[in-house]
C-alpha positions in Angstrom: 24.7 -38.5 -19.9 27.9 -37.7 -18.1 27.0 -37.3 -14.4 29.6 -34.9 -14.2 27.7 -32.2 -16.6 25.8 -29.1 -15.5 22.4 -29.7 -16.7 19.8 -27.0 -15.8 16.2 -27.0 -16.8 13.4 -23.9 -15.3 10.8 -25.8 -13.8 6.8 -25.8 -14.9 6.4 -23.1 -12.4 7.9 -20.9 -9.5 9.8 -23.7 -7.4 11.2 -21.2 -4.6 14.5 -22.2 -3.1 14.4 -22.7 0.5 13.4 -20.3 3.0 11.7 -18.5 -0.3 7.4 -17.7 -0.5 6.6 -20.6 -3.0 4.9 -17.5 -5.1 7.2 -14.8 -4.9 8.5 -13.9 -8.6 11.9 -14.5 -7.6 11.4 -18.2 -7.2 10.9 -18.0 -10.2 12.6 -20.4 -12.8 15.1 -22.1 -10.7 17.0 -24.7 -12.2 17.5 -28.2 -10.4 21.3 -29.3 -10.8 21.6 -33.0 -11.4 25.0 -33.0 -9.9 26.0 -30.3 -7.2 27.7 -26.7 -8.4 30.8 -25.4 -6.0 30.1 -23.1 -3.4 30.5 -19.6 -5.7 28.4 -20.7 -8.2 25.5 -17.9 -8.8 22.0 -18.7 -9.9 20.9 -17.2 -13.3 17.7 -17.6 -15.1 17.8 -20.2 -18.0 16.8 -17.7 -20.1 19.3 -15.7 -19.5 22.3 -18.2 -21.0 22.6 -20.0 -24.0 23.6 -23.2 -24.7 26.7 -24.0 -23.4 27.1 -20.9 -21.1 27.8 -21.8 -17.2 27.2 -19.5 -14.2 29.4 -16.7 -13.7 32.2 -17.8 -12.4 32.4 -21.4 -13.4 33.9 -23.0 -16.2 33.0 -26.8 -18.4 35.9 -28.6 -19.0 36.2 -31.1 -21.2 35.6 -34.1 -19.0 32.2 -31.8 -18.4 32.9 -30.7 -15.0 31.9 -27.6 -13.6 34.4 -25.8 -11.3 35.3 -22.0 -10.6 38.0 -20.7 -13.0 41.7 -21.2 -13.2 40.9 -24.4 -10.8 42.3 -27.8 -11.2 39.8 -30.2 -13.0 37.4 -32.1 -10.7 37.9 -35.4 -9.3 36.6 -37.9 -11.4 33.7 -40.0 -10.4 33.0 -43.6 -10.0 30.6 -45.2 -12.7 28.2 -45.9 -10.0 28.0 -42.1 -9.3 23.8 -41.3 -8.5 22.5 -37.9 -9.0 22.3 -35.3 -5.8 18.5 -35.5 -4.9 16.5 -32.1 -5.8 16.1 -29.7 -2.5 12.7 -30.6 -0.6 9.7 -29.5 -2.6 11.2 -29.2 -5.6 10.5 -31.8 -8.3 14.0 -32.6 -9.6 12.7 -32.2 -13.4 15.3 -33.1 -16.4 16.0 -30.8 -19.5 13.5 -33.2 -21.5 10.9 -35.1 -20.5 11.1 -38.5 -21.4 7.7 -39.1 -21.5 7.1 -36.2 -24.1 10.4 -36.6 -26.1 11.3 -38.1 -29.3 14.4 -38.6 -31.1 16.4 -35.7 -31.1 14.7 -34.2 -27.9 11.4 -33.3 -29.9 8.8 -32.9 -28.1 5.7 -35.8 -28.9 3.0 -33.6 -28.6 3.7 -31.0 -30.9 6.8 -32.7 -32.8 8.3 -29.3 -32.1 12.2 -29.2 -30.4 11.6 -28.8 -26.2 13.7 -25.5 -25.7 16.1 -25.4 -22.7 15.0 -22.0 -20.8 11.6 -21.8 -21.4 8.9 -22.7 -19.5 7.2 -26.1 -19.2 3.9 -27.0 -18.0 3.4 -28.7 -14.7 4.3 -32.6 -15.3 3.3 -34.0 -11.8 0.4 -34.0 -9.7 2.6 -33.2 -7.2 3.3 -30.0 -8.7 -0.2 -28.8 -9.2 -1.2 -29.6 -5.7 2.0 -27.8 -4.2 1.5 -24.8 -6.4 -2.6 -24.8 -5.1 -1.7 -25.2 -1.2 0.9 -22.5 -1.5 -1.3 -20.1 -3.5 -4.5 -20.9 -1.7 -2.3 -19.9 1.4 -1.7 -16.6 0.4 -5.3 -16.0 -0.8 -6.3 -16.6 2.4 -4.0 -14.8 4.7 -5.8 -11.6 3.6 -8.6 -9.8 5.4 -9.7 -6.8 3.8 -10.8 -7.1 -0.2 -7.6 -5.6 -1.7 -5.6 -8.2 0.5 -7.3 -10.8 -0.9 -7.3 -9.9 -4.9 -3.8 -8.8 -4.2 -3.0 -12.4 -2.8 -4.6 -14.1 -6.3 -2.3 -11.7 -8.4 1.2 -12.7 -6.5 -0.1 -16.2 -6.4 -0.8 -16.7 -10.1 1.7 -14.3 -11.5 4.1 -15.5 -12.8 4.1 -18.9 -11.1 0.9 -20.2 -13.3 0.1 -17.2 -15.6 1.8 -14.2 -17.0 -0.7 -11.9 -16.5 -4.2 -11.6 -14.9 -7.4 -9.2 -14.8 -9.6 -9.4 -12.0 -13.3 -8.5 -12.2 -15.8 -8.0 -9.4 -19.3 -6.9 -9.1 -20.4 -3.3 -8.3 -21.1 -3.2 -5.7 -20.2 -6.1 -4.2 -23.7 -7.9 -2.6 -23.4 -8.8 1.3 -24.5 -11.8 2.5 -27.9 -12.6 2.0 -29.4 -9.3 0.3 -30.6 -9.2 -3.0 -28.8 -7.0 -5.0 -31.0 -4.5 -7.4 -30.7 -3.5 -10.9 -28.1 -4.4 -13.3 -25.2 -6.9 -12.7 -22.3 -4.6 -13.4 -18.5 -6.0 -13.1 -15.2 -3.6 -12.8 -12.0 -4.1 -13.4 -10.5 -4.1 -10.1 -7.0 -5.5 -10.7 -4.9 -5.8 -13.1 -0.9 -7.5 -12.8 1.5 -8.9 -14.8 5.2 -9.9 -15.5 7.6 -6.7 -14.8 8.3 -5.1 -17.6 12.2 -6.1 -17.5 11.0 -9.4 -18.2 9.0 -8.5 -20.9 11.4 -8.7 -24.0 9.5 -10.8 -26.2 6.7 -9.5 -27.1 3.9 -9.2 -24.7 -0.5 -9.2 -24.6 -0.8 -5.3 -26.3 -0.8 -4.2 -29.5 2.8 -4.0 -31.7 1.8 -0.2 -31.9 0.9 -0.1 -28.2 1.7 3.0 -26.5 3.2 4.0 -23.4 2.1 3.0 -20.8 1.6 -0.4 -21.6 -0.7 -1.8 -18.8 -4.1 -4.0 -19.5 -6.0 -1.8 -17.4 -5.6 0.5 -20.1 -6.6 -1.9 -23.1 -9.6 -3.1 -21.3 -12.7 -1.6 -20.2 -13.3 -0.2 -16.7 -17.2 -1.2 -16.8 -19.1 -4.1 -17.6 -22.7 -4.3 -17.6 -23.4 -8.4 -18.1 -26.4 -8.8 -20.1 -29.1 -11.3 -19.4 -29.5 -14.0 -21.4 -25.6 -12.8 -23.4 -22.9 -14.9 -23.8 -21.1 -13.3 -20.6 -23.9 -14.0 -18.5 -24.0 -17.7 -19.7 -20.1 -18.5 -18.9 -20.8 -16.8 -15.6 -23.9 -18.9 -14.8 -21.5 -22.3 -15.8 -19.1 -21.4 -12.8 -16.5 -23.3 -14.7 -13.5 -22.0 -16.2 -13.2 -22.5 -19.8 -10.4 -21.6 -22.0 -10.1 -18.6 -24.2 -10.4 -20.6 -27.7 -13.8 -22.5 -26.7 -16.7 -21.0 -28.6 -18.7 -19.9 -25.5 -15.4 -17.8 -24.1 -14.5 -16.3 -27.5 -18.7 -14.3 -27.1 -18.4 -13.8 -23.5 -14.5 -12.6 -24.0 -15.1 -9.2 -26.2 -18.3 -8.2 -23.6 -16.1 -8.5 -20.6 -13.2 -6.6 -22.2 -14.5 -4.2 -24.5 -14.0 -3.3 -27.5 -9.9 -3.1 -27.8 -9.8 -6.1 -25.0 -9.7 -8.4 -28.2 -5.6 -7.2 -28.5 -4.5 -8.6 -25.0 -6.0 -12.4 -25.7 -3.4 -14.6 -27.3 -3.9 -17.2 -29.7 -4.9 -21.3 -28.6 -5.1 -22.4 -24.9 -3.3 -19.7 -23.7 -6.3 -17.7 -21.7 -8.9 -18.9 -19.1 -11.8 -16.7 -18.0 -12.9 -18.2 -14.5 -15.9 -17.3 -13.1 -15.7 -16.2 -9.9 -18.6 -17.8 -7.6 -19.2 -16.5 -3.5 -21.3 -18.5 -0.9 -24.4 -17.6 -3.1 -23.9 -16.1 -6.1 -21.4 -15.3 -8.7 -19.2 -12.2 -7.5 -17.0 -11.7 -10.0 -14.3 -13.2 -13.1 -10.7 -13.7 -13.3 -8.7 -14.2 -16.7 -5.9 -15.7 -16.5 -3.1 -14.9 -19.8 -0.2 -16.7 -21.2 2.3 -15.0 -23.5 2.6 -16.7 -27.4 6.1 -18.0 -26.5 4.9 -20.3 -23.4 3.3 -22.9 -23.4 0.0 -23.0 -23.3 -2.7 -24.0 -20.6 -3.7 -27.9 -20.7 -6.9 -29.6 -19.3 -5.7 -30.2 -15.8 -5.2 -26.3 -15.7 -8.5 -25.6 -15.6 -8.8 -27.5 -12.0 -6.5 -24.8 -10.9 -7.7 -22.1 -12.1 -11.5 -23.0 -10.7 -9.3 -23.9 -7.5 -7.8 -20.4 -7.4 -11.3 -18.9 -8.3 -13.3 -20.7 -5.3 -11.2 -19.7 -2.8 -10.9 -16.1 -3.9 -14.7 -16.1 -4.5 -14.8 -17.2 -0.7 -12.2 -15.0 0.5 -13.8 -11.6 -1.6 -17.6 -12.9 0.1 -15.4 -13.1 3.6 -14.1 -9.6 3.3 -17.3 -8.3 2.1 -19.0 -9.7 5.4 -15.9 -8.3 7.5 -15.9 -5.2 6.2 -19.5 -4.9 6.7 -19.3 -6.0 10.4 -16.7 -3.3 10.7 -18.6 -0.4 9.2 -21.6 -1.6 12.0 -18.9 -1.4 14.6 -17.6 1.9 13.6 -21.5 3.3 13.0 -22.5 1.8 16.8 -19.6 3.4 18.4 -20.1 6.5 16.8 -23.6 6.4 17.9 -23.3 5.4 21.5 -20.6 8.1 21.9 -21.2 12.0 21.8 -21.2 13.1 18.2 -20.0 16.9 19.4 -19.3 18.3 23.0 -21.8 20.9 24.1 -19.9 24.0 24.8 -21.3 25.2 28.3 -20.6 28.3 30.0 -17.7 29.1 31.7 -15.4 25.4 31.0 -14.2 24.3 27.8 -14.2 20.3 26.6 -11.7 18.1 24.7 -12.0 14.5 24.3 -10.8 11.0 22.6 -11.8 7.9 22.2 -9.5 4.5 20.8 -10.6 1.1 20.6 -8.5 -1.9 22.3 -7.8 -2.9 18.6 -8.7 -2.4 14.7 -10.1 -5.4 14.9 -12.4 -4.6 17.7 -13.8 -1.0 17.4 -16.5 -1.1 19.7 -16.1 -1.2 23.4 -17.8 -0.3 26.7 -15.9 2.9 27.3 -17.7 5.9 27.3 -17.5 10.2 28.2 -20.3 12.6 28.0 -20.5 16.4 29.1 -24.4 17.2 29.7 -25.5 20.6 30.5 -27.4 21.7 33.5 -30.0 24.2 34.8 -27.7 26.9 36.2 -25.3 27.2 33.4 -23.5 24.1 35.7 -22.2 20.9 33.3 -22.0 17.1 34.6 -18.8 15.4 33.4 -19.8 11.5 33.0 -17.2 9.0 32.1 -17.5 4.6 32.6 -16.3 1.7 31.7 -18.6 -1.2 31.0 -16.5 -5.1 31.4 -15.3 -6.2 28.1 -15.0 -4.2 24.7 -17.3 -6.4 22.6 -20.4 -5.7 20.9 -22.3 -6.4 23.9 -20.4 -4.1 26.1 -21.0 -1.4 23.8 -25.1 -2.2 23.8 -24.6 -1.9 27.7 -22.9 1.2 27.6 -25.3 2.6 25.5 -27.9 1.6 28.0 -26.5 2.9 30.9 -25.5 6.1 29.2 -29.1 6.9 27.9 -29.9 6.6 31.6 -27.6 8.6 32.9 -28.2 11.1 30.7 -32.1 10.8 31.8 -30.9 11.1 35.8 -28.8 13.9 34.9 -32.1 16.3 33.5 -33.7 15.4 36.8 -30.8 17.3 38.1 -30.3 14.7 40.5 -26.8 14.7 43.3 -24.2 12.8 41.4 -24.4 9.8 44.6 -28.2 9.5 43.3 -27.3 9.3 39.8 -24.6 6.7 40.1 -27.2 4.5 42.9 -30.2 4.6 40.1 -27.1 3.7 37.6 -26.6 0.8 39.9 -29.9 -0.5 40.0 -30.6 -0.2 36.7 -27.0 -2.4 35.9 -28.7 -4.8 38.2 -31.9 -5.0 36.0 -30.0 -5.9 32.6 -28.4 -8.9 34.0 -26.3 -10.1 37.1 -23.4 -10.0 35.4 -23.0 -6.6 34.5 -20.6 -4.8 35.7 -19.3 -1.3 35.0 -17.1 1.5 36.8 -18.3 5.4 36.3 -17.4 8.7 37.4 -19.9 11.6 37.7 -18.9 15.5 38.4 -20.8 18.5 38.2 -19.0 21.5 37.5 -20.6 24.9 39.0 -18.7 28.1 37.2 -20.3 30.4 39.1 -19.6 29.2 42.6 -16.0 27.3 40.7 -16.7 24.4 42.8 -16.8 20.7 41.8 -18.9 18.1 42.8 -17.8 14.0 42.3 -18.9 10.5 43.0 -17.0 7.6 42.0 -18.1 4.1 41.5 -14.8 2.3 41.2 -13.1 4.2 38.8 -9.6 5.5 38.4 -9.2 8.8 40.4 -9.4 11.8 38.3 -6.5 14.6 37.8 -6.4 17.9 38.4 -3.9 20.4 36.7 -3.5 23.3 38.0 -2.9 26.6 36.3 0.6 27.2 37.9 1.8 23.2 36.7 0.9 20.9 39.6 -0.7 17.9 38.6 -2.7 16.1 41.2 -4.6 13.2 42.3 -8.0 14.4 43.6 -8.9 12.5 46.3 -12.1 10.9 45.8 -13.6 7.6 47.8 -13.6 4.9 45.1 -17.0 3.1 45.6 -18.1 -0.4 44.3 -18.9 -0.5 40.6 -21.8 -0.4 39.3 -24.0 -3.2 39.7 -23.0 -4.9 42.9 -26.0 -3.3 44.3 -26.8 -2.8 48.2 -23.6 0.0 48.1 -23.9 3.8 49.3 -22.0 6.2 47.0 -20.5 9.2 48.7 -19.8 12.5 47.0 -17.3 15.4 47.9 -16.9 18.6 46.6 -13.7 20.0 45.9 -12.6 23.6 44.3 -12.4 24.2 40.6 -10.0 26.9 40.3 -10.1 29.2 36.8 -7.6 28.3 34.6 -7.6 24.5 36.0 -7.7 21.0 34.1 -9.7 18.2 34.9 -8.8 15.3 33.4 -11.3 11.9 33.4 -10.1 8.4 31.8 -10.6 5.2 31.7 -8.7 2.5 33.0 -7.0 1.3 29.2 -4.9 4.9 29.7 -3.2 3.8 32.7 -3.2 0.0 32.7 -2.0 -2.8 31.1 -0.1 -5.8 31.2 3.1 -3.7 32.0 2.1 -1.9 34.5 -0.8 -2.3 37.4 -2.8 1.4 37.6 -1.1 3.2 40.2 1.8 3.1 38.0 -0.2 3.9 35.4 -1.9 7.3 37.4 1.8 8.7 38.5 3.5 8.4 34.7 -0.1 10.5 33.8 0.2 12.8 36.5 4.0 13.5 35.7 3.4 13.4 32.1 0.8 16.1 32.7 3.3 18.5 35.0 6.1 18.0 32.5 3.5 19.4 29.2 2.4 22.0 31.1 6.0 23.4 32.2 6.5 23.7 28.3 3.5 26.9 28.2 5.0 28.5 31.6 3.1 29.4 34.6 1.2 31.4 33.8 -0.7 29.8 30.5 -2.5 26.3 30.6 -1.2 24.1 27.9 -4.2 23.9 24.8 -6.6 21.8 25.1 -6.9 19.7 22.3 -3.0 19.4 22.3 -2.6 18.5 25.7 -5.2 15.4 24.8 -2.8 14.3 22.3 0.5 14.5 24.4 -1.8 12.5 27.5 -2.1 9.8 24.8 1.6 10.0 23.5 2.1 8.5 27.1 0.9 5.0 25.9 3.8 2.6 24.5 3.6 -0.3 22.0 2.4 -3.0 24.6 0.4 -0.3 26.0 -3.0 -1.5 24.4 -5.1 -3.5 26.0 -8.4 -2.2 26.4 -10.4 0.8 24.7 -9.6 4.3 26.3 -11.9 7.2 27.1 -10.4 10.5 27.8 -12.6 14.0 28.8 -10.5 16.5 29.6 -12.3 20.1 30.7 -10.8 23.4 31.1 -12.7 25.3 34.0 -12.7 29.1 33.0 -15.7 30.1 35.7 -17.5 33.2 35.4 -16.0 36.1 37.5 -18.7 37.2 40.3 -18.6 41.0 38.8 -20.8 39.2 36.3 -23.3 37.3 38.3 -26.7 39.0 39.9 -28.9 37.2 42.5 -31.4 38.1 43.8 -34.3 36.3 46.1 -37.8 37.5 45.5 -40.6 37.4 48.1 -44.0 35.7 45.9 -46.5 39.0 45.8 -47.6 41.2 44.0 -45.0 43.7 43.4 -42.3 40.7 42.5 -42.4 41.3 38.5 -41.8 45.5 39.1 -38.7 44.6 41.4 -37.5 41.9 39.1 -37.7 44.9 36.1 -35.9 47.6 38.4 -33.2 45.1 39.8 -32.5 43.8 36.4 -32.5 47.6 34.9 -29.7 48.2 37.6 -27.7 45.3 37.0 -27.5 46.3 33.1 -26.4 49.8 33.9 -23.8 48.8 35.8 -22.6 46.0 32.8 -23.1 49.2 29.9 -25.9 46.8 28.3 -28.4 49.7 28.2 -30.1 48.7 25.1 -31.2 45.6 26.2 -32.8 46.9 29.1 -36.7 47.1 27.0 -36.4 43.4 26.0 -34.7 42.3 29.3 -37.7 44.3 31.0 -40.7 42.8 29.2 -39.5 38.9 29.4 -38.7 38.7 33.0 -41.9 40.2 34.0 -43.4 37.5 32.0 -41.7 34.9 33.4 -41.6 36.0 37.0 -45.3 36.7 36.5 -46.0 33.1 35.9 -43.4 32.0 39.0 -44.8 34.2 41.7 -48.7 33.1 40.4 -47.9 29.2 41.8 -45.1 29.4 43.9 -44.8 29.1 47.7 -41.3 29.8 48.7 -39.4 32.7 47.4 -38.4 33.1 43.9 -34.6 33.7 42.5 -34.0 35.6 40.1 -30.4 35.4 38.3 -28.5 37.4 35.9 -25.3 35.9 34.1 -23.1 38.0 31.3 -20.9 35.9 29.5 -20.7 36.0 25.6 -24.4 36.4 25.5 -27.0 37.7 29.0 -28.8 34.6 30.1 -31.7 35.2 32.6 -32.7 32.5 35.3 -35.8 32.5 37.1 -36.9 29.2 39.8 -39.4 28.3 41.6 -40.8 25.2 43.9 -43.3 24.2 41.4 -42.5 21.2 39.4 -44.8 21.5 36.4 -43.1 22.7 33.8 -44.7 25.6 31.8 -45.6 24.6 27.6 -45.7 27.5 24.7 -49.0 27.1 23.3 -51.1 29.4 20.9 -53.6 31.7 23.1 -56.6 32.3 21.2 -58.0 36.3 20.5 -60.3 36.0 23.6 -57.5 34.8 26.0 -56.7 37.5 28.5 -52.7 35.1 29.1 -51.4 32.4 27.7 -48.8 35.0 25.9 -46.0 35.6 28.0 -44.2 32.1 26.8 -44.8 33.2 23.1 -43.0 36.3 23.9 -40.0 34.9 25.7 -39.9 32.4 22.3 -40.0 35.3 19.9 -37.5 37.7 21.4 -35.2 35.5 23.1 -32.2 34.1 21.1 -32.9 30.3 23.3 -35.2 29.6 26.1 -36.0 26.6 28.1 -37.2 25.3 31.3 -35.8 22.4 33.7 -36.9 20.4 36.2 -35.3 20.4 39.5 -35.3 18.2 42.6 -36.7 21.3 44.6 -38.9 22.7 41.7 -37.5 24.1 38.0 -35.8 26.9 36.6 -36.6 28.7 33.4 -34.1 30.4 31.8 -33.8 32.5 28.3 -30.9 34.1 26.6 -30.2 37.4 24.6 -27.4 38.0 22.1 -25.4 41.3 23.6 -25.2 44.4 21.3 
């Protein structure tokens, strides 16, 4: 042959040029050039030409040299002339094979002509285990379950196949768990050739109709049988090809009824089971159209290549999801599942993981309410945002949440916080802030172990930096914690965070506290002076703050509106423990209802506080308190220096007490009663009129 002549021939599969995914369809049917093209020579499927067509833009003349038009005739070449070696890669393949060809370019196998521009099967080893590393690649490069199929599909499609249906098990079985009932497979994906390519005749019916996907030839469903025909190819692991007796039974059960249609005739389909760390998962089918050629023996150690390490990717992704969904369901547990909505302040809050990856972490918030309509604001940071950070966050949040119903001083609550750190381990380390939040005096009281400083907005737009003495963090042990209390003006914003909002590798924390601090004047200049910026809102633009490299450890945000109760609606009184306590709790608490125009629920008002102060002046020492609050409903609190804790319990007929609880409980829309470092308080609450 002429070295001079353009010879093109597609290759057996997807040969990419350089720079180009060995399995992206337009690799696809390159042509390798024994002799090199001129520079405005354009690539065309083989296809696409007939014989004796050039590229666009090149011409044959008659010496056979290829050359753009209207040019002068190529140089010729010495006799000695050797062909241009194919790119990296790709196996320089020529139009026939020589090993395959007879005389007149037939081929030996099937005595048939070898067609220029149609595909050819994979000649080399080399081929086959290029085309297996590539694909095997982009299998595993996914991490989710739809990656992973979707990475089979581009692989196989149309480098080795034309088409393929995937098929896994529903559901999908997790590790080591047995799965119960019926083995069931669905179709989860389907692909094949674009239709543009598609002109000669494809897997559906001549009467097909639009729109002509397999997923719509081919049942949804399969239920494999025990002991079928299915069940046995599935149990063989192997892939067999469509035309052996064992496919051709286990071919029409997997399909369906009309899945016959898409299955062309000889070697030109493989069903491969697909087989995880423990049991089979799943089944691929891999389809040829009539005009290729068809699959040969050494195609079947592909396709069980392919199969294995999708079968190990699928059983990968199953685990990983699984481990996510524990993630997500811990976090979501440790964490509050709603904010309590307290009198008198109003909560927002948000919590983001250092990564999707990593959804769990040891940064935490909680909002507990207190005897004396008072709330404690709790937010920490345990070391690290792993699974173990998040079991000792959950820890130390279950004890502070303890600490806090022994209505403890914030320093004692973070000191007991601290000891118990030191009990789970040397090494564990964690910053927290605790405030409690008084809307009736509007006063604030904080201890900090370490933590970033909180903010305070103020209602006319000044942001600042309260002032708080930092502490060691929890679990140093042998530290005092000091507490200040600050005001808590109505209409302010406290903001509490963790350190991810305002640290990170660009930036050390103090930089990170003065962007939040001006971010938070500059929202709240948008709503004027006289209106605090919403809540929820004013979450979202504090978060807005954080930029792409911004993300390096989980955040915890609590942000609480302090609306106070105005002292026109608080009533407190001290009662003297005698006697004639429970008639001047009933005519203080008559006047105090008069004055709010809550005259009709001065009867039920009436009979429950005499209970209640009944039982407190019967035990107690010191003097009793007595407290009124009218918010959206009348809560009444009565304490006392008793500790014990009264319990409702069913007085029998000759009881002369033992009724007064089962009162409160009947007529009282809530009731409750807490114990207090100097004694408890019990409190109820009526609906207002």
């Amino acid at each position: 042959m002429d070295s001079t002549r353009v010879t093109e021939q597609p290759t057996s599969f997807e040969r990419p040029q350089p720079g180009v995914d060995p399995v992206d369809p337009r690799g696809a049917l390159l042509r390798t050039p024994a002799a090199p093209l001129t520079s405005g020579a354009a690539a065309l499927p083989a296809q696409a030409r007939s014989a004796g067509e050039t590229p666009s833009g090149t011409s044959v003349t008659p010496g056979g040299a290829a050359g753009p038009e209207h040019s002068q005739p190529a140089a010729a070449e010495p006799d000695n002339h050797r062909p241009r070696p194919a790119p990296e890669a790709i196996p320089a393949q020529p139009g026939i094979d020589p090993e395959r060809s007879g005389p007149g370019g037939q081929d030996r196998r099937t005595g048939q002509p070898s067609p220029l521009g149609r595909p050819t099967p994979m000649r080399r080893d080399g081929d086959r285990l290029r085309f297996v590393g590539a694909a095997t690649r982009r299998i595993a490069r996914g991490i989710d379950l739809d990656e992973i199929v979707m990475g089979l599909c581009r692989a196989t499609v149309p480098t080795f196949s034309d088409a393929i249906l995937v098929y896994l098990r529903d559901p999908l079985p997790v590790g080591d768990e047995r799965p119960t009932g019926p083995v069931v497979l669905r179709l989860r994906r389907t692909d094949r050739i674009p239709e543009e390519r598609d002109t000669e005749g494809g897997f559906a019916p001549v009467l097909q109709p639009e729109p002509s996907e397999l997923s719509t030839l081919t049942a949804e469903l399969c239920e494999v049988r025990p002991g079928g025909a299915l069940a046995e190819v599935l149990r063989g692991v192997r892939p067999v090809f469509a035309d052996a007796p064992a496919a051709r039974a286990a071919l029409p059960e997997l399909l369906g009824e009309n899945g016959e249609a898409v299955i062309p005739a000889g070697q030109r389909a493989i069903l491969a089971p697909l087989r995880g760390r423990r049991r089979v998962i799943g089944a691929a089918v891999f389809l040829r159209r009539p005009e290729r050629l068809a699959f040969e023996a050494d195609d079947l150690l592909i396709a069980a290549q392919l199969a294995t390490h999708s079968a190990l990717g699928i059983d990968k992704a199953v685990l990983y999801g699984r481990e996510a969904y524990i993630a997500d369901e811990l976090q979501r547990t440790m964490l509050p599942e709603t904010l309590p909505q307290p009198t008198g302040v109003r909560l927002a809050s948000r919590y983001l993981p250092a990564a999707e990856t990593a959804r769990v972490g040891g940064d935490w918030y909680d909002a507990i309410p207190l005897p004396g309509s008072r709330v404690a604001l709790v937010v920490g940071d345990v070391m690290g945002h792993s699974m173990t950070s998040a079991a000792i966050m959950g820890q130390l949040r279950t004890t502070a949440q303890t600490l806090a119903g022994l209505d403890l001083p914030p320093q004692e609550v973070l000191h007991h916080l601290d000891e118990q750190a030191q009990r789970l381990g040397t090494d564990r380390m964690a910053t927290c802030l605790y405030a409690v939040y008084d809307p009736v005096s509007h006063r604030i009281t904080i201890a900090n172990a370490g933590h970033p400083p909180p903010v305070l907005l103020h209602l006319g737009g000044r942001a600042e930096v309260l002032r708080v003495p930092a502490g060691a963090p929890i679990g140093v042990g042998g530290v005092d914690f000091e507490a200040v209390e600050l005001d808590a003006p109505a209409g302010a914003t406290l903001l509490l965070y963790t350190d991810g909002l305002v640290e990170s590798r660009l930036r050390d924390v103090w930089t990170g506290i003065e962007q939040l601090r001006e971010k938070l004047a500059a929202t709240a200049q948008l709503t004027g002076p006289d209106h605090p910026p919403p809540l929820e809102a004013l979450c979202d633009e504090v978060l807005d703050m954080l930029g792409p490299g911004d993300r390096d450890d989980d955040i915890a945000l609590l942000a609480a509106r302090f609306d106070g109760i105005a002292p026109s609606d608080v009533a407190y009184w001290y009662l003297e423990p005698e006697e004639m306590a429970p008639g001047k709790a009933r005519r203080l608490a008559r006047s105090a209802l008069s004055r709010w125009d809550m005259e009709e629920l001065t009867d039920s008002v009436e009979l429950l506080i005499s209970e209640v102060v009944t039982n407190a002046v019967r035990y107690a020492s010191r003097p009793v308190t007595l407290r009124l609050l009218r918010t959206d409903v009348l809560r009444c609190e009565v304490g006392d220096d008793v500790p014990q804790l009264p319990r409702l319990r069913q007085a029998r007929a000759t009881d002369e007490g033992g009724r007064g609880l089962y009162l409160v409980n009947r007529l009282a829309r809530r009731w409750g009663a807490t114990r207090l470092s100097t004694g408890k308080v019990v409190w109820f609450e009526l609906n207002r009129g």
